[in-house]
Every structure is written in structure tokens, then in C-alpha cells.
C-alpha positions as a printed NumPy array, in Angstrom:
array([[ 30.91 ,  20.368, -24.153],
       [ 30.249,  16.441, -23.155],
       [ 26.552,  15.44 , -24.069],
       [ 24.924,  14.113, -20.743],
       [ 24.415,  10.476, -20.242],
       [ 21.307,   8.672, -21.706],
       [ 19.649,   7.112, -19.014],
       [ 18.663,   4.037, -20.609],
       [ 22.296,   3.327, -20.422],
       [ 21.578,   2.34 , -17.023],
       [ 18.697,  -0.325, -18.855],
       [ 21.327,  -1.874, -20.724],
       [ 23.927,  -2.416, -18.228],
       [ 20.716,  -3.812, -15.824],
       [ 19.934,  -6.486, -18.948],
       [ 23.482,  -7.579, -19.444],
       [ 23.902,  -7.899, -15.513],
       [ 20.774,  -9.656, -15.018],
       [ 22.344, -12.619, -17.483],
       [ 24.639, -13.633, -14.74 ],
       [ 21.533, -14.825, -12.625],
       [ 22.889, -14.855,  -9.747],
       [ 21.144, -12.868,  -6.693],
       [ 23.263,  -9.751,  -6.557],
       [ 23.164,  -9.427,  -9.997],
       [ 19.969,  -9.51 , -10.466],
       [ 19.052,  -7.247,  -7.146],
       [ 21.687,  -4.573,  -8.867],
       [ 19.702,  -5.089, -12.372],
       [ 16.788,  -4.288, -10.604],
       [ 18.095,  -0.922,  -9.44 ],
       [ 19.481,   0.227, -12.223],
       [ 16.628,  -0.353, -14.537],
       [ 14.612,   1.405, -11.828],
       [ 16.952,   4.55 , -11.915],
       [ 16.923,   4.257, -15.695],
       [ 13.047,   4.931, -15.991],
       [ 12.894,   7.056, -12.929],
       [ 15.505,   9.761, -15.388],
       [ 13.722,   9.413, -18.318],
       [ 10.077,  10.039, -16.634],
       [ 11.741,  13.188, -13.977],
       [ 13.103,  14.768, -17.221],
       [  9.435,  14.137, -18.724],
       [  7.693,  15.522, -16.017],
       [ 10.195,  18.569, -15.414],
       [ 10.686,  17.503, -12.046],
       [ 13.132,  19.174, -10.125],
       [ 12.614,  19.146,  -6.596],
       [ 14.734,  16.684,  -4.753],
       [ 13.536,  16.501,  -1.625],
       [ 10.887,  12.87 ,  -2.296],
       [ 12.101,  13.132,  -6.105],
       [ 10.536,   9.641,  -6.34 ],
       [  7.705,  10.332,  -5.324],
       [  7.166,  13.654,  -6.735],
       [  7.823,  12.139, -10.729],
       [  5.415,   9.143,  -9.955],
       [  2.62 ,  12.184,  -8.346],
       [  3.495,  14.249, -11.621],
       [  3.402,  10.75 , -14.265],
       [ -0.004,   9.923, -12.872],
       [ -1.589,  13.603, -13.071],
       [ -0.834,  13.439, -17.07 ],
       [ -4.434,  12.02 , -18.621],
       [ -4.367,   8.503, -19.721],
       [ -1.232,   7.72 , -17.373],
       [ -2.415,   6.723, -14.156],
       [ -2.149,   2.987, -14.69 ],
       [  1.683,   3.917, -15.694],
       [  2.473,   5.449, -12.444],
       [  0.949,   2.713, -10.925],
       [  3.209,   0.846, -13.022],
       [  6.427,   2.72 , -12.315],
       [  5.146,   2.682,  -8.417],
       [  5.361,  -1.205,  -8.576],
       [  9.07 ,  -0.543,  -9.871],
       [ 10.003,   1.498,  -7.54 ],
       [  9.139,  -0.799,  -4.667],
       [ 10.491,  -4.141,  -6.277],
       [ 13.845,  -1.686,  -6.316],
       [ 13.361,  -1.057,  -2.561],
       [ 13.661,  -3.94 ,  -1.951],
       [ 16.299,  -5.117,  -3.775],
       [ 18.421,  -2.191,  -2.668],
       [ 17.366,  -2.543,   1.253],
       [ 15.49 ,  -5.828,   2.183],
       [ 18.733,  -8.494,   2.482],
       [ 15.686, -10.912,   3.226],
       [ 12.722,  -9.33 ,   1.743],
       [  9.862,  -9.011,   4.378],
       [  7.283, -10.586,   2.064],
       [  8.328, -14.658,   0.867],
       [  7.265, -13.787,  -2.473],
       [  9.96 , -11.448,  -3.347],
       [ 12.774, -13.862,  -2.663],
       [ 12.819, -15.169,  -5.651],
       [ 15.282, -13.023,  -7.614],
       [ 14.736, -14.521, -11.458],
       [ 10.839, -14.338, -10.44 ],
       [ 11.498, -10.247,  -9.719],
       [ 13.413,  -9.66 , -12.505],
       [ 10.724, -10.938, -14.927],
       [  8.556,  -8.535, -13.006],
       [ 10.801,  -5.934, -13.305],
       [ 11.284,  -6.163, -17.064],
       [  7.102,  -6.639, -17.659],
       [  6.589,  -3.14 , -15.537],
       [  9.659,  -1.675, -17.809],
       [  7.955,  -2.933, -20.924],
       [  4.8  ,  -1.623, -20.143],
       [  6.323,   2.267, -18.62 ],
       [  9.067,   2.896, -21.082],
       [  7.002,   2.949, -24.592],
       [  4.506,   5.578, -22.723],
       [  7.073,   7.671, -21.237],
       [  8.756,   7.654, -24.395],
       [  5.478,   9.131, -26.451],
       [  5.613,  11.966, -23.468]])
């Protein structure tokens, strides 16, 4: 029988896409790096509604003590990956610079994955 996919599979394609630097790239880097820590945390939390599954894993990672400012964290994710995946102009100037979000994206993954890891 296969052995399932890691999820931080996903990570690693999102860092080697986001070396092209170029907006699509980096908007798809974005996503996937979401999606990576969004697996790893809903098979931490034993999530497995799927009806607001997003929603649902960040409610569950911020009821476990000590990990509030991680859901926080991994809410921040999930809404730079909103927009990447649905804003063609994002609504708020800020968050048109692609590079800019990226680095934001990988601080937020820096600080989420070592605690979700430690689950």
C-alpha cells in the first residue's frame, strides 16, 4: 500500500517556485505553502469536518494552551493565501507587492511550522 503524501512536499515545491520571482509564481508559492501547514496542523488537530475546514483547524490550533498567537499566525497565512488565490488586484495597496508577501509568508511559516511540529 502507497504511503500518503507528506504535506510539506507542498513547502518545498512553494520555495523552489517562489525563486522564479515573478508574480504568479510567487502568488502559487503562497498557496501551496498555505495548504502545506493547513495538512500538517488539520492532521494535528484531528480535524475532520469539511464543511469551513479552515476555519475549524485554526478554531481547534488556538484552543490548544500556549497556541493562540500560532493560530493567529496561521490566520495571517491563510488570508495572505486568499488573496493570492482570489484578489487579481488585491483590495488593500499593501499586498501588491508579491516579493514583500512572500517574505511574509515564509516569517508566519517559520514561526507556525516548529510549533505544529512539537504538537
Amino acid at each position: 500500500m502507497p504511503e500518503p503524501l507528506d504535506p510539506l512536499t507542498f513547502l518545498r515545491v512553494a520555495q523552489e517556485l517562489a525563486r522564479q520571482r515573478d508574480e504568479a509564481a510567487l502568488r502559487t508559492a503562497i498557496g501551496r505553502a498555505y495548504y502545506a501547514l493547513f495538512l500538517v496542523a488539520r492532521d494535528k488537530t484531528g480535524v475532520t469536518s469539511t464543511r469551513a475546514v479552515h476555519t475549524e483547524v485554526i478554531r481547534a490550533v488556538r484552543k490548544r494552551p500556549g497556541y493562540r498567537a500560532v493560530a493567529d499566525q496561521f490566520d495571517a497565512l491563510r488570508r495572505l493565501r486568499v488573496v493570492a488565490d482570489y484578489q487579481l488586484l488585491p483590495d488593500d495597496p499593501a499586498l501588491r507587492d508579491w516579493p514583500s508577501n512572500w517574505v511574509k509568508a515564509q516569517a508566519l511559516i517559520n514561526h507556525i511550522l516548529p510549533k505544529l511540529q512539537v504538537w
